[in-house]
TIVO-657109 format. One record per residue: residue in one letter; y, z, x of N, C-alpha, C in turn. Coordinates in steps of 0.1 Angstrom, whole numbers. Last residue first. Layout:
BEGIN
[site "A", [Y, Z, X], [Y, Z, X], [Y, Z, X]]
...
***
This chain:
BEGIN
[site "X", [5, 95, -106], [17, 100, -106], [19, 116, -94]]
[site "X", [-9, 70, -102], [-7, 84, -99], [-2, 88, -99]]
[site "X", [-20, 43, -116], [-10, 47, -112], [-14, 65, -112]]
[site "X", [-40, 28, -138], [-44, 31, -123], [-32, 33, -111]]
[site "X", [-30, 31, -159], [-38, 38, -159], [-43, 37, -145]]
[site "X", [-10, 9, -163], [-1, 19, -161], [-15, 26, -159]]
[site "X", [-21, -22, -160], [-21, -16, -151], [-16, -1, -150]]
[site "X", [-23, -24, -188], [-34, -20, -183], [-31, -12, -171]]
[site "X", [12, -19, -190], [3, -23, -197], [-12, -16, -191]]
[site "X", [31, -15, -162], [31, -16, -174], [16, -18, -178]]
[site "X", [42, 7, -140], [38, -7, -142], [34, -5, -157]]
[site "X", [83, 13, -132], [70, 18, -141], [61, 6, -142]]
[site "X", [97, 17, -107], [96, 9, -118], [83, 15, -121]]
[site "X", [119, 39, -92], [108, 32, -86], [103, 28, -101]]
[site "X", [154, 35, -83], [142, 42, -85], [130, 35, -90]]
[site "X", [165, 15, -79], [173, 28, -79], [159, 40, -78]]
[site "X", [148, -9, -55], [156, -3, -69], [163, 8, -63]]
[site "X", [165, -35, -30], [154, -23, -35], [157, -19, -50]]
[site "X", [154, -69, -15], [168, -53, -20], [157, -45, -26]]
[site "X", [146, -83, 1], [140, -82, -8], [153, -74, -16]]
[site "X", [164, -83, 27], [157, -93, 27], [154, -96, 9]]
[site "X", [168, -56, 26], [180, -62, 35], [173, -77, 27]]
[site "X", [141, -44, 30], [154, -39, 19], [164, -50, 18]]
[site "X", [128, -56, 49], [124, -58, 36], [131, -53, 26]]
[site "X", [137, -47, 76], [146, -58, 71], [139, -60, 56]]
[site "X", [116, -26, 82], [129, -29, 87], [140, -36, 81]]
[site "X", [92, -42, 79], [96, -29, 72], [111, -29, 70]]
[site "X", [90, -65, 98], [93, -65, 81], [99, -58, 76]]
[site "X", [87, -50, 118], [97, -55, 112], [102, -56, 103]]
[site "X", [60, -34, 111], [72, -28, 115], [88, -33, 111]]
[site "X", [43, -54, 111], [49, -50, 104], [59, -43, 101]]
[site "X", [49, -67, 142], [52, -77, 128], [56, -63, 117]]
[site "X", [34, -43, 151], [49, -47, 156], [61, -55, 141]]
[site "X", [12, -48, 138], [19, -34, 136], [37, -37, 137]]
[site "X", [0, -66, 155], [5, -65, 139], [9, -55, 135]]
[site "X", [2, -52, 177], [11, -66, 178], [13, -69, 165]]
[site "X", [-12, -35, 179], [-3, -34, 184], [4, -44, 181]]
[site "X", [-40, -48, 170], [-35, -41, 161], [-19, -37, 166]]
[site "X", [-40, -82, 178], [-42, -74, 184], [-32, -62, 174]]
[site "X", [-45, -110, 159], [-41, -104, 168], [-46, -89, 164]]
[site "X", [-66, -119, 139], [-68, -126, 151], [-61, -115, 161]]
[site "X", [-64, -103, 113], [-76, -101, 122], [-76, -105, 135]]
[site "X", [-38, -112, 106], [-40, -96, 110], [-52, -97, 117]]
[site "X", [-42, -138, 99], [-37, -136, 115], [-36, -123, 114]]
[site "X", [-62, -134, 80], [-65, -145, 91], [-60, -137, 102]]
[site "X", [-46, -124, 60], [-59, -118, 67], [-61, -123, 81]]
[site "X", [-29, -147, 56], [-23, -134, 58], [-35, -125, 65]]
[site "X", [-44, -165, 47], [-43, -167, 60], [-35, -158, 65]]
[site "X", [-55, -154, 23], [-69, -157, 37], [-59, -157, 46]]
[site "X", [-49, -136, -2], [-40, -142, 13], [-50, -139, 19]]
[site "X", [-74, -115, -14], [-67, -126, -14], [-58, -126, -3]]
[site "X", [-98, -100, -17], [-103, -110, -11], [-88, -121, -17]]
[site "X", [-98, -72, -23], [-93, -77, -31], [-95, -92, -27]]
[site "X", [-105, -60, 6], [-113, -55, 0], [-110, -67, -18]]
[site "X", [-83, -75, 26], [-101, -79, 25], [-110, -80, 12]]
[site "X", [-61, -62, 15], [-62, -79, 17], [-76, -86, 11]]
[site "X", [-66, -36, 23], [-65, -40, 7], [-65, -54, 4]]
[site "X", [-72, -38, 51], [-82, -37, 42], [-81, -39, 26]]
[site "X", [-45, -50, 60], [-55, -61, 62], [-68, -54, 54]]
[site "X", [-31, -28, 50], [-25, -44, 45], [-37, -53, 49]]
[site "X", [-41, -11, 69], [-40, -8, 58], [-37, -19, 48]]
[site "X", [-36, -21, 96], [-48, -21, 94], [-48, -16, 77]]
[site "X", [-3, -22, 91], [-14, -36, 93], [-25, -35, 88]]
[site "X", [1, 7, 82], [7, -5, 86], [-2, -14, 85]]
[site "X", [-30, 30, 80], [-16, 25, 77], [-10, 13, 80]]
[site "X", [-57, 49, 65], [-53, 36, 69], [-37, 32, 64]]
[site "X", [-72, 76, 67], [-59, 71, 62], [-60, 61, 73]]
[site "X", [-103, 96, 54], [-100, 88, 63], [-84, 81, 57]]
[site "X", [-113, 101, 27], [-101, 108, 31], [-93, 104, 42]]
[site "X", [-138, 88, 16], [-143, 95, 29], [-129, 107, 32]]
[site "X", [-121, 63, 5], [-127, 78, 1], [-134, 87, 4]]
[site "X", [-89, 65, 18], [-106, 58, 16], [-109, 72, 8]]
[site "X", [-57, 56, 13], [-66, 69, 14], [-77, 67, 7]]
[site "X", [-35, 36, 29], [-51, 38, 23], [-54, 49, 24]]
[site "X", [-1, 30, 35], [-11, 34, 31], [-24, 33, 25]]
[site "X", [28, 16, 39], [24, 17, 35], [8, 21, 40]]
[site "X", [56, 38, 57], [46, 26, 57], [35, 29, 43]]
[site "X", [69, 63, 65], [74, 54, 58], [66, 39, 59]]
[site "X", [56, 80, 85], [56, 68, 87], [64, 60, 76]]
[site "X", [65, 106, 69], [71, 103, 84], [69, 87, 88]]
[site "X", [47, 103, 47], [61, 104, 44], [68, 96, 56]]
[site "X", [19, 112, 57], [23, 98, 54], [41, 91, 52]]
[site "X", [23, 140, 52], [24, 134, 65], [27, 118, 68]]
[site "X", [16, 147, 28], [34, 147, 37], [39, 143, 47]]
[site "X", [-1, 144, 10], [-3, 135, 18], [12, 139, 26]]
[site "X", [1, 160, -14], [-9, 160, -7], [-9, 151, 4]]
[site "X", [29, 160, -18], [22, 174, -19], [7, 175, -12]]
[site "X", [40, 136, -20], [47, 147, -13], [39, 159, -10]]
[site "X", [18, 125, -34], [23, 123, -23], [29, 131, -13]]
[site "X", [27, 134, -61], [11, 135, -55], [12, 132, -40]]
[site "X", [50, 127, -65], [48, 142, -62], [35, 145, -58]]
[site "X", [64, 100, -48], [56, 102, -62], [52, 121, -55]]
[site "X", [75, 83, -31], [86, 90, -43], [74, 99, -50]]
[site "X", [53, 63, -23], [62, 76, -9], [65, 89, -19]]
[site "X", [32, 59, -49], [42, 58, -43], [47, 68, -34]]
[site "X", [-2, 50, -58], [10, 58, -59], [21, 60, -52]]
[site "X", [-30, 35, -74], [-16, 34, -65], [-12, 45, -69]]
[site "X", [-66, 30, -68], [-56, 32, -74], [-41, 32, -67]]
[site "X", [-89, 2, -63], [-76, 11, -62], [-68, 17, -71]]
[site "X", [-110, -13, -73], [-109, -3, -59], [-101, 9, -58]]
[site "X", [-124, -20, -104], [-113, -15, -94], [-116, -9, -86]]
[site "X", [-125, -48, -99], [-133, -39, -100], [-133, -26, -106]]
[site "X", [-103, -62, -99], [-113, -63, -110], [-121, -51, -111]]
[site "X", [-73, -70, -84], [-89, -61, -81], [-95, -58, -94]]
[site "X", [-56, -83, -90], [-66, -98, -85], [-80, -82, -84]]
[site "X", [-39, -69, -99], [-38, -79, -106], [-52, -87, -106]]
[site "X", [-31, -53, -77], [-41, -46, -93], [-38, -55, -100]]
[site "X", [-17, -70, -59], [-30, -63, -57], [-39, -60, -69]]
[site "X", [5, -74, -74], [-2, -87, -72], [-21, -84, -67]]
[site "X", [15, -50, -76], [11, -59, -88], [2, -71, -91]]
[site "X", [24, -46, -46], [13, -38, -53], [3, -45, -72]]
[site "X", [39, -69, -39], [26, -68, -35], [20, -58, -43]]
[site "X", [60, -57, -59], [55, -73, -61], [40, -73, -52]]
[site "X", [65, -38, -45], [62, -37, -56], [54, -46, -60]]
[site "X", [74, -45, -19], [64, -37, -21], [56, -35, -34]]
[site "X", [100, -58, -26], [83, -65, -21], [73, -57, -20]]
[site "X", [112, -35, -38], [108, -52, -45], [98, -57, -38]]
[site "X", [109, -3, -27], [111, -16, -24], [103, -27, -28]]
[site "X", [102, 18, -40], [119, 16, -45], [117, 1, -38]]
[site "X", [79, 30, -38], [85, 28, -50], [94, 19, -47]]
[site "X", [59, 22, -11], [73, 23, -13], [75, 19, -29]]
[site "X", [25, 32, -14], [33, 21, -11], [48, 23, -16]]
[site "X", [-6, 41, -8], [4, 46, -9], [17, 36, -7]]
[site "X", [-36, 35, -24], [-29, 28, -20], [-17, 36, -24]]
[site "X", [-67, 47, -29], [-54, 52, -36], [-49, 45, -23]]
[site "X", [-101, 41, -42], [-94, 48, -30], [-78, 44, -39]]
[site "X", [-117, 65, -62], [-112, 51, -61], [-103, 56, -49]]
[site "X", [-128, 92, -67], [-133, 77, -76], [-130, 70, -71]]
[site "X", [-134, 108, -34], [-120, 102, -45], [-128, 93, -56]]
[site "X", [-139, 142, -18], [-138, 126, -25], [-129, 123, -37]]
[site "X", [-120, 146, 14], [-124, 149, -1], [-128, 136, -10]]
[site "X", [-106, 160, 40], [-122, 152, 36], [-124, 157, 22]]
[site "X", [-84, 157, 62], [-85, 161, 48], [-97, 153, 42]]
***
C-alpha cells in the first residue's frame, strides 16, 4: 500500500498502560513532529491497515507506506525521537530474531505486568491533534 503521508503514524495497543505510557513519552520528546498515533482499537486501523491487527504488535507506517513492526518498529521510533540510548543500544546489537523474541515476550506478559484499560484513553492537550482516530 504506497501512499503518502505528512507524518508517519505509529500503531500501538489502546488498552495497554505501557503502551500508552510509551506512546506519551514518544509525542512528548518529538518536536518536530514525526508522528502521528493511532491505536489496534481505532477505525483507521481496522479499515486501512487489517493486517497489522493479526500481529497485535506495535507499528510504523513510513511514509513511502513501507510497515515496520515489533523491534524494528521500537528501534526506529527510539532513533528517529533520539531517546533510551541503551534501549536502542541493545535492539541494534542483537540480531532482529532475537529482539523480536524479547519483544514478543514482553508482549505476552505486559497485561499481566502493566494491567490494561477498559478502553483506550484519550491524550490530552497539544498532544490530542496528533492522534487518529
Amino acid at each position: 500500500m504506497s501512499k503518502s503521508l505528512n507524518n508517519e503514524i505509529i500503531i500501538y495497543d489502546g488498552i495497554c498502560v505501557l503502551c500508552n505510557y510509551f506512546i506519551r513519552l514518544i509525542l512528548e520528546k518529538d518536536k518536530k513532529p514525526y508522528f502521528k498515533v493511532t491505536s489496534l482499537q481505532s477505525d483507521f486501523t481496522k479499515t486501512k491497515y487489517p493486517e497489522i491487527l493479526n500481529v497485535d504488535s506495535v507499528a510504523v507506517i513510513l511514509e513511502n507506506g513501507k510497515i515496520l513492526q515489533k523491534s524494528k518498529a521500537v528501534y526506529y521510533i527510539l532513533q528517529k525521537v533520539k531517546v533510551l540510548l541503551l534501549v536502542r543500544i541493545l535492539i541494534y546489537v542483537f540480531p532482529t530474531f532475537f529482539s523480536n523474541i524479547v519483544y514478543d515476550f514482553i508482549a505476552l506478559i505486559r497485561y499481566k505486568l502493566f494491567g490494561k484499560y477498559s478502553f483506550c484513553p484519550i491524550l490530552k492537550g497539544d498532544l490530542k491533534n496528533r492522534i487518529i482516530e
